[in-house]
DOKEPA-554917 format. One record per residue (C-alpha): chain; residue in three letters; y, z, x; residue number from 1. Coordinates in nm, 4 decimals. Each point is the difference from the previous one (the first is absolute). Layout:
// residues N
 ch  aa        y        z        x   i
  A Ala        Y        Z        X NUM
...
***
This chain:
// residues 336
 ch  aa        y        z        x   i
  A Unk   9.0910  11.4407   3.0948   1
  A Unk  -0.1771   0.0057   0.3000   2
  A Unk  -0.1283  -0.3531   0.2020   3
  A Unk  -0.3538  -0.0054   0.0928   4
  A Unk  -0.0636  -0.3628   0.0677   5
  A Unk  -0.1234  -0.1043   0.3300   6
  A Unk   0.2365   0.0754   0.3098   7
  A Unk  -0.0504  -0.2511   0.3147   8
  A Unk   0.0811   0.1482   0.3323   9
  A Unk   0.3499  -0.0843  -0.0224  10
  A Unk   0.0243   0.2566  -0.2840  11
  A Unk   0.0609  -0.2749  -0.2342  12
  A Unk  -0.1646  -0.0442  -0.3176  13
  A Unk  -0.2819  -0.2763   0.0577  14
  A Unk  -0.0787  -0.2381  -0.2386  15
  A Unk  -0.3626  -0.1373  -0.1420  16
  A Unk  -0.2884   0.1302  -0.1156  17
  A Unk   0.0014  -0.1536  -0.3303  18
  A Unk  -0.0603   0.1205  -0.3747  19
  A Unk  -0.1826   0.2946  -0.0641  20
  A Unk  -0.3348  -0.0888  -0.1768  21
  A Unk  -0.2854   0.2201  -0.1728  22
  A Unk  -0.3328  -0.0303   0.1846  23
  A Unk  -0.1126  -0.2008  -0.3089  24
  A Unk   0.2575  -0.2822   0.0849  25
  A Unk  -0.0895   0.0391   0.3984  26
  A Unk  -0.3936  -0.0983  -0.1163  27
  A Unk   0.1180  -0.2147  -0.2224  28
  A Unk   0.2066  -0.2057   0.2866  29
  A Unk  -0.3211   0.0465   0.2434  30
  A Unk  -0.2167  -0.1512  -0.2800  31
  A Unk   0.1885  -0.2780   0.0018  32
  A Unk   0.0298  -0.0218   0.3837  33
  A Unk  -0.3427  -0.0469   0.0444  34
  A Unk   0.0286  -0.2739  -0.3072  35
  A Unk   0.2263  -0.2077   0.2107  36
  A Unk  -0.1713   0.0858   0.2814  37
  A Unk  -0.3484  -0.0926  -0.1041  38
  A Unk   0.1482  -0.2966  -0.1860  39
  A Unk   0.1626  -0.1398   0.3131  40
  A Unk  -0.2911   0.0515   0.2423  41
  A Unk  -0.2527  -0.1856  -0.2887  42
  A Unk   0.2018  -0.3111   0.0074  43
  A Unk   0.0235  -0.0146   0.3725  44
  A Unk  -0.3949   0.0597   0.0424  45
  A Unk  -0.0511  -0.3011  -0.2381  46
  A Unk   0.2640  -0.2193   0.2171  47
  A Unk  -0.1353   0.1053   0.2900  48
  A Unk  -0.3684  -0.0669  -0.1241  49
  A Unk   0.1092  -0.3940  -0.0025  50
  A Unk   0.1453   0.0151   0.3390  51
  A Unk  -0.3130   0.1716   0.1321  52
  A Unk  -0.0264  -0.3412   0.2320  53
  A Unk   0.3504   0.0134   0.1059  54
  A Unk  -0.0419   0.3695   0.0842  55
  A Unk  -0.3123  -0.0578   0.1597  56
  A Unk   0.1660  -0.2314   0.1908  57
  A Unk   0.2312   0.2164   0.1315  58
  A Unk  -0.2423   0.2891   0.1018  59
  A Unk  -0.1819  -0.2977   0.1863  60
  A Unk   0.3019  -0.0717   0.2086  61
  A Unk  -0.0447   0.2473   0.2673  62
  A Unk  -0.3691  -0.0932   0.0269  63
  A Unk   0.1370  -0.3448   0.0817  64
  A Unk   0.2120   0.0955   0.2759  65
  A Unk  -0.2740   0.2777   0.1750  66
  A Unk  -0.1447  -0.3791   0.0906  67
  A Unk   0.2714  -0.0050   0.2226  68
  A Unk  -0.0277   0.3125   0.1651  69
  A Unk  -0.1449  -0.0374   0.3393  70
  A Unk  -0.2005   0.3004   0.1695  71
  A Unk  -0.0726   0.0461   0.3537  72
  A Unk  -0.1808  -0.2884   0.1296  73
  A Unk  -0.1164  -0.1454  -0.3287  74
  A Unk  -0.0743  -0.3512  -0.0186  75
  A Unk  -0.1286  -0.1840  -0.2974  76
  A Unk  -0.0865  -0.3708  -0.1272  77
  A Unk  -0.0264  -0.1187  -0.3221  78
  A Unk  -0.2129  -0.2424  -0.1285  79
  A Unk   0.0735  -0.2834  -0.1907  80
  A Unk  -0.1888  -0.2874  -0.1948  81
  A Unk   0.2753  -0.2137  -0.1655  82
  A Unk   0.2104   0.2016  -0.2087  83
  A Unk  -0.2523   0.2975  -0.0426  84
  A Unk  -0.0544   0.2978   0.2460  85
  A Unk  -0.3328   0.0667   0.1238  86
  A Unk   0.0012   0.3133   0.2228  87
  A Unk   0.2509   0.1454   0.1986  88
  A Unk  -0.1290   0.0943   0.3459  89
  A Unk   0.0765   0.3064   0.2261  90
  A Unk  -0.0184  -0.0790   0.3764  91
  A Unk   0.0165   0.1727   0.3078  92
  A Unk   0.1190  -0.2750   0.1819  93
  A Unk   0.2123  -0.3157  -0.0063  94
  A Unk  -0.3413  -0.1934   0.0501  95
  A Unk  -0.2899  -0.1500  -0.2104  96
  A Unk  -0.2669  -0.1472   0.2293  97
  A Unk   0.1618  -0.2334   0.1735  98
  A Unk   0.3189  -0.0231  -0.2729  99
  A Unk   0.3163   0.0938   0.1197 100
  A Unk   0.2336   0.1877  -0.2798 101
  A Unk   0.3387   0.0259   0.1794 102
  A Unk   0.2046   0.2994   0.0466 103
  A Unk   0.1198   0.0585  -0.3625 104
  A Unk  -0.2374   0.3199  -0.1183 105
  A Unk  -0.0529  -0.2261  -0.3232 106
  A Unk  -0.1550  -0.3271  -0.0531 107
  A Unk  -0.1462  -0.2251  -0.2844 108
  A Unk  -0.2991  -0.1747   0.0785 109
  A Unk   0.0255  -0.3057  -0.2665 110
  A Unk  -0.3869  -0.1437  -0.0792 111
  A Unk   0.0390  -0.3598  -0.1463 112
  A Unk  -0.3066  -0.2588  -0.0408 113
  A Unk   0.0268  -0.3672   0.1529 114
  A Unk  -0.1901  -0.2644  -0.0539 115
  A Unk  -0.1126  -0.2197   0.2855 116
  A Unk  -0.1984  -0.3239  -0.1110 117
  A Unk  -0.2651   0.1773  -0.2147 118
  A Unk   0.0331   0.3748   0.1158 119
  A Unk   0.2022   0.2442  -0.0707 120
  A Unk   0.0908   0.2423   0.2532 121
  A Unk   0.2275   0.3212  -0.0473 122
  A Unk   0.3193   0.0250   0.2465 123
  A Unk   0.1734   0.2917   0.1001 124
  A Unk   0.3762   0.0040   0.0899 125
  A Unk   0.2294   0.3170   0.1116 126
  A Unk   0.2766   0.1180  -0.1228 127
  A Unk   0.1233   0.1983   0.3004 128
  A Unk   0.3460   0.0773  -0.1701 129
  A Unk  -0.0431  -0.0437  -0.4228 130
  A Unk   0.2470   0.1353  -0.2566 131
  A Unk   0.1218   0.3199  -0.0874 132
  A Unk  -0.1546  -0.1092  -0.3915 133
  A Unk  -0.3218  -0.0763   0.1731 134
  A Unk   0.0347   0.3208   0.1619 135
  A Unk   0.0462   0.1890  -0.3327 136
  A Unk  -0.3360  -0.1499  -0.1589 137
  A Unk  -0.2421   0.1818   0.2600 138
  A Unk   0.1413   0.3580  -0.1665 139
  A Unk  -0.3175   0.2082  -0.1638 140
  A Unk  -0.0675  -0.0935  -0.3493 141
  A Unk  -0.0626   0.2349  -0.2737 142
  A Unk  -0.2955  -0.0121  -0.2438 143
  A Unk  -0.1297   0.1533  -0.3386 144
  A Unk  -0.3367   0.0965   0.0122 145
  A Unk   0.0342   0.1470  -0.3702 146
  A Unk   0.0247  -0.2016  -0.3323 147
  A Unk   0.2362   0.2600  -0.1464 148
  A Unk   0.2042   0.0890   0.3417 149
  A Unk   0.2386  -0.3109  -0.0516 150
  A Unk   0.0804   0.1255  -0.3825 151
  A Unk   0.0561   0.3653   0.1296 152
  A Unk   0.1501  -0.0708   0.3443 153
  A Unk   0.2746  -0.2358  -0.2537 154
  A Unk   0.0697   0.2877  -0.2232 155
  A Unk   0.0401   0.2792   0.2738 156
  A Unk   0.2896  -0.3020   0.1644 157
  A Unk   0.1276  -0.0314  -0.3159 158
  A Unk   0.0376   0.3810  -0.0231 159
  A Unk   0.1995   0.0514   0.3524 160
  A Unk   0.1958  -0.2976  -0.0896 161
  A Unk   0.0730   0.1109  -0.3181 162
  A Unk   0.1484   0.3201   0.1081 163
  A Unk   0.1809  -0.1490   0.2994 164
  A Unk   0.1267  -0.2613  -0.2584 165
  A Unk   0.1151   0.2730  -0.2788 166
  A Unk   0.1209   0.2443   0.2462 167
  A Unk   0.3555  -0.1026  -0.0073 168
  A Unk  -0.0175   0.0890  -0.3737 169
  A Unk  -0.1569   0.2696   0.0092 170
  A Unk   0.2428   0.1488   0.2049 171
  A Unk   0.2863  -0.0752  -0.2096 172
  A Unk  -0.1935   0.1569  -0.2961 173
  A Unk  -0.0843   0.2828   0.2434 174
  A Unk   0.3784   0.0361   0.0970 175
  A Unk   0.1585  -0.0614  -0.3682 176
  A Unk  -0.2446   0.3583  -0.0602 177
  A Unk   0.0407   0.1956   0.2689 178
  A Unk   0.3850  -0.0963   0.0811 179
  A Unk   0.1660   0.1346  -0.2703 180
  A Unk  -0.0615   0.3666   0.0581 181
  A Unk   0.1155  -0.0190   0.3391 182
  A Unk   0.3395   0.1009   0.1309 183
  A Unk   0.2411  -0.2199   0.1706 184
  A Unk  -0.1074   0.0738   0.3341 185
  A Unk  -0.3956   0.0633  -0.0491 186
  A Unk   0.0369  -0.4048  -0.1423 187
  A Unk   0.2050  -0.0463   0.3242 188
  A Unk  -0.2812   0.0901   0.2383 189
  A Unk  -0.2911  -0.1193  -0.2133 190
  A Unk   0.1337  -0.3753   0.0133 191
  A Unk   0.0358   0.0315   0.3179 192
  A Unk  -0.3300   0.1527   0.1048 193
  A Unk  -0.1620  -0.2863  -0.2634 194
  A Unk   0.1607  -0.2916   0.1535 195
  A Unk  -0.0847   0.1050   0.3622 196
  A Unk  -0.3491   0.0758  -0.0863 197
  A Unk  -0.0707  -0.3162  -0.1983 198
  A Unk   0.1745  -0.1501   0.3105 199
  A Unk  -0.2581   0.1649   0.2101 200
  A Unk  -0.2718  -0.0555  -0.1917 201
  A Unk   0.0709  -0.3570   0.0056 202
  A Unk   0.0346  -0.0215   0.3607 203
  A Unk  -0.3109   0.1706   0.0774 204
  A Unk  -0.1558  -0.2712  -0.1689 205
  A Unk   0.1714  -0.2503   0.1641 206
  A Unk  -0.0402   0.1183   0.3223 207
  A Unk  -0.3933   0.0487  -0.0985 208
  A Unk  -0.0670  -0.3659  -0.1688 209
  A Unk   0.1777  -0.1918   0.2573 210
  A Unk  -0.0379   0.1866   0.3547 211
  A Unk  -0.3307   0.2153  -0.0666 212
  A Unk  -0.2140  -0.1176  -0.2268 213
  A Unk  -0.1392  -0.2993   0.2089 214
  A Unk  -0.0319   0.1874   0.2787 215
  A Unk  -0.1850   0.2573  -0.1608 216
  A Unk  -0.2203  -0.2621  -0.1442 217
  A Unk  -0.0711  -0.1651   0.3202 218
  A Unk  -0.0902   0.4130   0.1323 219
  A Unk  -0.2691   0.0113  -0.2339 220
  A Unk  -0.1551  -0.3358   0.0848 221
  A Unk   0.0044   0.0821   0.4011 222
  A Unk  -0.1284   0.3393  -0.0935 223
  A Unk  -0.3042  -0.1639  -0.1601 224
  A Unk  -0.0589  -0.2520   0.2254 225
  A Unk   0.0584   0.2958   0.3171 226
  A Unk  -0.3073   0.1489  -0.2224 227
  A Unk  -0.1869  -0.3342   0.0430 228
  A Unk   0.0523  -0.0795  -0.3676 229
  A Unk   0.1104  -0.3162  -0.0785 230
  A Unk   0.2710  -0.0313  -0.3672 231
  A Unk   0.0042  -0.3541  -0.1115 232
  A Unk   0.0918   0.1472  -0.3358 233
  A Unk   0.1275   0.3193  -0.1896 234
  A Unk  -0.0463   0.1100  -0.3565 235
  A Unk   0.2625  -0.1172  -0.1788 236
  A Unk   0.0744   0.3524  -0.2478 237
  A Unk  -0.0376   0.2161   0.3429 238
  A Unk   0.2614  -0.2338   0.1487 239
  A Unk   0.2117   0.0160  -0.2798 240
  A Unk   0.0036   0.4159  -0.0156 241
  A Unk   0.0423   0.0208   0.3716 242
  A Unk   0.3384  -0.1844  -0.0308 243
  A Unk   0.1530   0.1337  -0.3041 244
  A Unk  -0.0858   0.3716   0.1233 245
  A Unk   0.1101  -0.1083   0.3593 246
  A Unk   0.3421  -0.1016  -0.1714 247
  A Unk   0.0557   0.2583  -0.1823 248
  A Unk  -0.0625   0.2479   0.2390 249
  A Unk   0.2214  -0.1310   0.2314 250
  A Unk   0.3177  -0.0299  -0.2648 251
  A Unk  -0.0929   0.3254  -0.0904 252
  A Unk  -0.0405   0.1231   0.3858 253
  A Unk   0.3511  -0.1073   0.0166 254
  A Unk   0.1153   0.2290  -0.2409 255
  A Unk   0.0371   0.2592   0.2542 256
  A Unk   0.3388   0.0428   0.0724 257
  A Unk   0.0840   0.0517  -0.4016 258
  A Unk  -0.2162   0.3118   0.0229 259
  A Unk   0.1237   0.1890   0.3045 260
  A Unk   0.3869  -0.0895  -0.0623 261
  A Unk  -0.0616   0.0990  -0.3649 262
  A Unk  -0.1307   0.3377   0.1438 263
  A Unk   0.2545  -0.0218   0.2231 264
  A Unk   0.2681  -0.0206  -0.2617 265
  A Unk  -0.1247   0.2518  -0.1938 266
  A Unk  -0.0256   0.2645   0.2755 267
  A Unk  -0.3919   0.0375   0.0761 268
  A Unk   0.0675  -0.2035   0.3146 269
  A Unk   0.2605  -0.0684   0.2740 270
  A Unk   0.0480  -0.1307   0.3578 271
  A Unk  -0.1696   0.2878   0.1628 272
  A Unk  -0.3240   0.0322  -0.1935 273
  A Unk  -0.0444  -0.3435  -0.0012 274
  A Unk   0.0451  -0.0148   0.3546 275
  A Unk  -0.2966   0.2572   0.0648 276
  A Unk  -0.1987  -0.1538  -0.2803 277
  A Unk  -0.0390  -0.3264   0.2540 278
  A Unk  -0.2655   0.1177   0.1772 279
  A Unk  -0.2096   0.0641  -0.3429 280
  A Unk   0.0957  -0.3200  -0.1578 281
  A Unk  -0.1476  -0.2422   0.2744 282
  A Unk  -0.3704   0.1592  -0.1278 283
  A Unk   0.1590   0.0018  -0.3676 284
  A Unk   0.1122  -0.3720   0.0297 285
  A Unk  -0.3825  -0.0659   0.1284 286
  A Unk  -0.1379   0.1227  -0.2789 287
  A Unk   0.2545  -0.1627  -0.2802 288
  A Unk  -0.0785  -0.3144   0.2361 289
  A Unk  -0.3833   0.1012  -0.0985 290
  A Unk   0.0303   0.0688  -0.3896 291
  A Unk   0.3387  -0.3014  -0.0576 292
  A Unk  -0.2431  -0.2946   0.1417 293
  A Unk  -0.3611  -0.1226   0.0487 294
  A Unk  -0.2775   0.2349   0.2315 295
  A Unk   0.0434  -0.2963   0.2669 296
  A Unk   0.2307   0.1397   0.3513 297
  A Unk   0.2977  -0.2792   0.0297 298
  A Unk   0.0823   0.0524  -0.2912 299
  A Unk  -0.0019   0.3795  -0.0264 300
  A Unk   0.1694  -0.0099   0.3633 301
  A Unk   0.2491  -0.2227  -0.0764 302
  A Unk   0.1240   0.1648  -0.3253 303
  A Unk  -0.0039   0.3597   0.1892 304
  A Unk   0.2556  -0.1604   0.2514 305
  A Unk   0.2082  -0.1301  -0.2559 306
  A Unk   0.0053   0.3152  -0.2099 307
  A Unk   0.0826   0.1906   0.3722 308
  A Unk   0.3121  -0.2403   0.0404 309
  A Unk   0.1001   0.0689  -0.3864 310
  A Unk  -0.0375   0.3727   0.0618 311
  A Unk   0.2430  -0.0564   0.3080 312
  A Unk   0.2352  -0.2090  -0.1919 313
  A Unk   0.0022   0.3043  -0.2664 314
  A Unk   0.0567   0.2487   0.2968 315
  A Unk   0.2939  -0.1750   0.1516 316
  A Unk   0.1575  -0.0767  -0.4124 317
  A Unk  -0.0523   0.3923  -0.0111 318
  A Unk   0.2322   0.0479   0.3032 319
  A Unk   0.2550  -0.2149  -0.0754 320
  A Unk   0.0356   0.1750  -0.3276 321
  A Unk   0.0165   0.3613   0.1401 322
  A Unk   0.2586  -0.2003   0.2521 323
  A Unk   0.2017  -0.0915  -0.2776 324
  A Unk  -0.0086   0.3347  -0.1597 325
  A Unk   0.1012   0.1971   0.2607 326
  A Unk   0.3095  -0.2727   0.0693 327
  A Unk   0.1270   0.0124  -0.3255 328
  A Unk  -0.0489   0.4054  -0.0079 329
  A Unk   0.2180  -0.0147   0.3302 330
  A Unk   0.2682  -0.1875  -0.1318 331
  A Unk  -0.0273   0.1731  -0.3343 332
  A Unk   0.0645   0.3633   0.1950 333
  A Unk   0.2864  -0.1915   0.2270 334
  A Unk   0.2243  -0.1206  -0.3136 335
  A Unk  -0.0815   0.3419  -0.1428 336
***
């Protein structure tokens, strides 16, 4: 009898691919896919809707730290009357009246009563070099100005950290279905491609939370203020959506180089096309950098650079694989 099972290139029979099933027991398996799926995510929404202060907390980080972003020439002084903060002042100069501020581009101006014989007069004192925590407290606060926009801005942080939280199981679930009726070396290349891109993803993220993020912040607030507006404080469920989607498109921004060496692999592209496409993908990048974050220019400028120097990285993998192909083809034909 004749074999038909699956050759690989080396004309050997390849492994995988798993029982043969009706299309009844494929829906069957999907049905309960999205079971476990659903399941998963629903317990990890209602963890994550307790932790809303701890992930609020988190989102509030970079917020923190745009406080100690300095641009241009800014200098500022904040207020202080005992342990509460009053106002926090933007000055052109290093000079109130007759007050001297020092060099340092931020000062606290503490405001304390005291009590001589029967009056009470207020004192000022200067704080020409306070704290990096004092530092952190002059950051722009964020405010409700709905009753019901605390309840929905929890479950909508609940939701995102719900399916970051169940994401690791849903992938397994995902894999344990679509894994089995793959060959040896399809499951080869899909783990691979999976653990670079989540690998990606997560360093997108990374490199937006901790590098961009405050930055990007502090944009916005010298934007407005450039526009003569001043932003003591920011809703609190615009906030919230600006980071998550800011996040998320980055990770996902990252997730260029899986694409073009997938089509790469597969044939659609190679060194040479990718090399003329580089001219077209500086506008492309510019728009991804566009649609990926918020309608705000550092941020749409600064992910269109990052996706150019992915799409470079790509271009140069590309080589060094049509490198290695023609070596091994060479040495192939010279042992032939």
């Amino acid at each position: 009898m004749a074999d038909f099972s699956p050759q690989s290139p080396s004309g050997e029979p390849e492994e995988g691919g798993g029982p043969v099933k009706s299309f009844l027991e494929h829906l069957e398996d999907f049905r309960w896919l999205l079971i476990k799926t659903g399941s998963a995510l629903l317990v990890c929404l209602i963890v994550c809707l307790y932790a809303v202060p701890e992930i609020v907390a988190v989102l509030k980080w970079p917020l923190s730290r745009a406080a100690l972003v300095r641009v241009n020439t800014e200098r500022k002084a904040m207020v202080c009357f005992g342990t509460n903060t009053v106002a926090t002042l933007d000055l052109a100069t290093n000079q109130i009246g007759g007050l001297n501020l020092g060099t340092n581009w931020f000062t606290v101006l503490h405001v304390e009563p005291v009590q001589v014989g029967s009056n009470i007069f207020l004192s000022l004192q200067v704080e020409k070099d306070p704290p990096t925590s004092t530092l952190l407290q002059s950051a722009t606060d964020l405010v409700y100005f709905d009753p019901a926009a605390p309840f929905f801005s929890s479950m909508v942080l609940a939701f995102y950290g719900g399916i970051l939280m169940a994401s690791p199981i849903i992938f397994f679930f995902l894999a344990q279905f679509i894994l089995p009726a793959l060959k040896v070396r399809e499951k080869k290349y899909v783990l691979r491609a999976a653990f670079i891109g989540v690998g990606l993803f997560l360093a997108g993220v990374a490199f937006c939370y901790f590098f961009v993020l405050a930055r990007a912040l502090k944009f916005a607030v010298w934007w407005a203020v450039w526009m003569g507006v001043k932003v003591p404080e920011w809703r609190a469920e615009t906030y919230f959506s600006f980071v998550t989607k800011f996040l998320l498109g980055m990770g996902l921004g990252f997730e260029l180089p899986v694409v073009l060496l997938a089509l790469v692999k597969i044939g659609v592209l190679d060194y040479k096309k990718l090399t003329a496409l580089r001219r077209y993908m500086i506008v492309i990048n510019l728009v991804l950098g566009a649609l990926l974050t918020t309608p705000e220019p550092f941020t749409q400028v600064v992910m269109a650079v990052v996706l150019q120097v992915l799409f470079e990285l790509s271009v140069w993998i590309a080589w060094y694989w049509e490198w290695r192909d023609r070596k091994g083809a060479l040495q192939a034909g010279d042992s032939a």
